[in-house]
C-alpha positions, 0 to 999 in steps of 0.5 A: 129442054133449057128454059131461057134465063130471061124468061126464069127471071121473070118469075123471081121478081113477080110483083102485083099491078098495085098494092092494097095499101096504096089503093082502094080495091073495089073488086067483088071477089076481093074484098072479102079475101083481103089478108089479115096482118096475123095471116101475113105473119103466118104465111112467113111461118109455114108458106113452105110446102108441107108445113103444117103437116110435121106433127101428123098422127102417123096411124090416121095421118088426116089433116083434121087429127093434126093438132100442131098447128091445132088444126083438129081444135079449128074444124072444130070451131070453124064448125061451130061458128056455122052452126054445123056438126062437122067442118073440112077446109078443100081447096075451093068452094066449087069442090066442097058443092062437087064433093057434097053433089058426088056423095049425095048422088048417083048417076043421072040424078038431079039438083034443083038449083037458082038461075043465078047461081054460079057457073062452078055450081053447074060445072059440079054437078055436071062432073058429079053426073047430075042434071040441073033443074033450075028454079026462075028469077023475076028478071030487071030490075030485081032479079029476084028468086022466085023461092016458092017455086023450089017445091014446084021444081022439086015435083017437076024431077018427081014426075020427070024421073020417078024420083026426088032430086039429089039436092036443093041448092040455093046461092045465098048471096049470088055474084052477080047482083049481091041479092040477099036469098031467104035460106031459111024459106028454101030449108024448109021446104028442102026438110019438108021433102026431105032433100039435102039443102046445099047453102052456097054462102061464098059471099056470105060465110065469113062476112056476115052471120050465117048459122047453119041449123037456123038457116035448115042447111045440110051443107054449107059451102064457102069461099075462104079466098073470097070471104074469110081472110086467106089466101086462095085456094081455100073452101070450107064444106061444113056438113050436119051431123047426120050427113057428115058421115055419108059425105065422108065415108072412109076408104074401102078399097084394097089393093089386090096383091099388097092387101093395102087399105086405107081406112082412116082415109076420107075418100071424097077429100082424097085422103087429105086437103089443103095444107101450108099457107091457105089453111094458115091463112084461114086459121090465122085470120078466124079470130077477126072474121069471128069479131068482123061479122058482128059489124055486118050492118054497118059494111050494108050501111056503106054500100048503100050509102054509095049507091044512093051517092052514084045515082045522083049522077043522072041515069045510073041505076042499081041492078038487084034488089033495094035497098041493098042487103050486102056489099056486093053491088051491080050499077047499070051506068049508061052516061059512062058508055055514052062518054066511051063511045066518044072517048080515045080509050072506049070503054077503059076510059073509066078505069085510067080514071079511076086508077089515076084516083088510087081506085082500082077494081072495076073491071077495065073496059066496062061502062055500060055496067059494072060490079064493086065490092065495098066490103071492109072499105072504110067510111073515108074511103067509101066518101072518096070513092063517091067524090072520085065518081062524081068528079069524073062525072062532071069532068065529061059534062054528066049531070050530078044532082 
């Protein structure tokens, strides 16, 4: 059937709502995926289909041996730079948890997992056939996890199933508060029990200094989309030495007349991954996220500072743990609900009037409570995002101390 020509028109001029240059982006899965300009370049060089896959061995043809573009010598790196044996790029860090959960696992088995981790994390597992076991948080106003109790779950599987659980995840930095998790306390008790411990860094890895074989992970997962400069979609499953050829275990089936095999082939990864312009991206902008993490403090500087800033507007609150540890902030802003009960446009009134600012990213309709991301802001922009909070405050008779 013939697709109407008006309709084919709108997909040839497709436009993004505002551009970066001209706004201040504060959305929380953003900020951490900005482009570099080096991977901006690189996706005019290889955004075609399969572009970096001219130079593939023809004996293994797997990603990871190309070696122009030097995708062979990034894993290796990349794998490096987390502090872990082995390192793949997927298609997203919701696949590097199912593929790690798959290979670690059989049916029925259980991961223990924290109550704030996020739904893809569930969904994983599920697909991978396993049940979840979740380990509690405190609740407002921290919302903290409670990691002690990860061996107190651990036992509860054991006497549950007559076995230990398949793997321990904890969300390092979760999406919904920006709590900073202790990894390190929750590998050790995953080593002491000798279970896989999963590390999802999605909003860590990328932004700030993560070191696997510190931190005790067997397998870190991350979100290149969401924290390392490139395009979407890009997961990065980084796996220790020992796990590395478990969790990538080659092919083994044969066909049962043409007696084809495919041995080189990684079957978890489906033989090969992502290729074009989101491995590009991610490789083009390795070199500034290796220099960025090093300036994490400062980013944590930033989002305090604005926190500290909106709470002088009287009745708005930080969710989550203070002081803040990371960029990713959860306000409770009671006053604006108030204002938007009140207001023609109810709960957008909010983002027209930051939008009419150049301030783009909390999600329209909220007031009552809402996520930003300062990440890579800089300190002129974080001071106009404040003085724009407190004048919309005053312009709607809030107190601003």
């Amino acid at each position: 059937m013939r697709v109407p020509e008006e309709r084919l028109r709108a997909y040839s001029n497709l436009r993004r709502d505002f551009s970066e240059e001209e706004f201040i982006n504060l959305q929380p899965i953003q900020r951490g995926g900005v482009l570099t300009e080096e991977a901006r370049r690189a996706i005019l060089e290889f955004g075609d289909g399969y572009s970096v896959c001219d130079w593939c061995p023809p004996k293994t043809a797997r990603l990871d041996m190309i070696t122009d573009p030097p995708i062979k010598q990034f894993y290796e790196d990349l794998a490096t730079f987390l502090g872990m044996g082995v390192a793949r790029v997927v298609t997203r860090c919701r696949e590097a948890k199912f593929i790690a959960f798959k290979m670690l696992s059989q049916e029925g088995d259980t991961v223990v997992l924290d109550s704030l981790a996020h739904y893809s994390s569930y969904i994983a597992a599920e697909l991978a056939g396993l049940r979840v076991k979740e380990v509690p948080n405190s609740g407002p106003p921290e919302y903290r996890i409670d990691l002690a109790t990860y061996a107190s779950k651990i036992e509860e599987v054991k006497a549950e199933t007559g076995k230990l659980p398949a793997a321990v995840l904890l969300t390092h930095v979760d999406y919904m508060y920006g709590n900073v998790a202790d990894a390190k306390a929750v590998g050790k008790i995953a080593n002491d029990y000798g279970i896989p411990f999963i590390l999802n860094c999605a909003y860590s890895a990328g932004i700030m200094p993560i070191d696997g074989k510190e931190l005790g992970a067997d397998v870190i997962v991350s979100s290149g989309h969401k924290s390392w400069a490139a395009s979407a979609p890009t997961g990065i499953l980084a796996l220790s030495a020992s796990l590395s050829e478990k969790i990538l275990s080659k092919s083994s089936i044969e066909g049962d007349l043409s007696k084809r095999r495919f041995a080189a082939k990684e079957l978890a990864l489906l033989g090969c991954t992502v290729m074009g312009a989101p491995m590009v991206t991610l490789m083009a902008s390795f070199p500034a996220v290796v220099k960025r993490v090093e300036r994490w403090e400062e980013e944590v500087q930033k989002a305090r500072f604005l926190v500290d800033e909106l709470e002088r507007i009287e009745g708005v609150r930080q969710a989550g743990i203070r002081p803040k540890a990371h960029t990713l902030t959860h306000m409770e802003t009671e006053p604006f609900f108030r204002v938007s009960e009140g207001h023609k446009r109810r709960g957008y009134f909010l983002y027209d009037e930051l939008r009419s600012r150049k301030i783009v990213g909390i999600q329209p309709g909220l007031t009552k409570h809402f996520k930003f991301n300062t990440y890579g802001l800089s300190w002129d922009q974080v001071r106009y995002v404040r003085d724009a909070f407190h004048d919309i405050a005053k312009k709607y008779q809030l107190n601003v101390r």
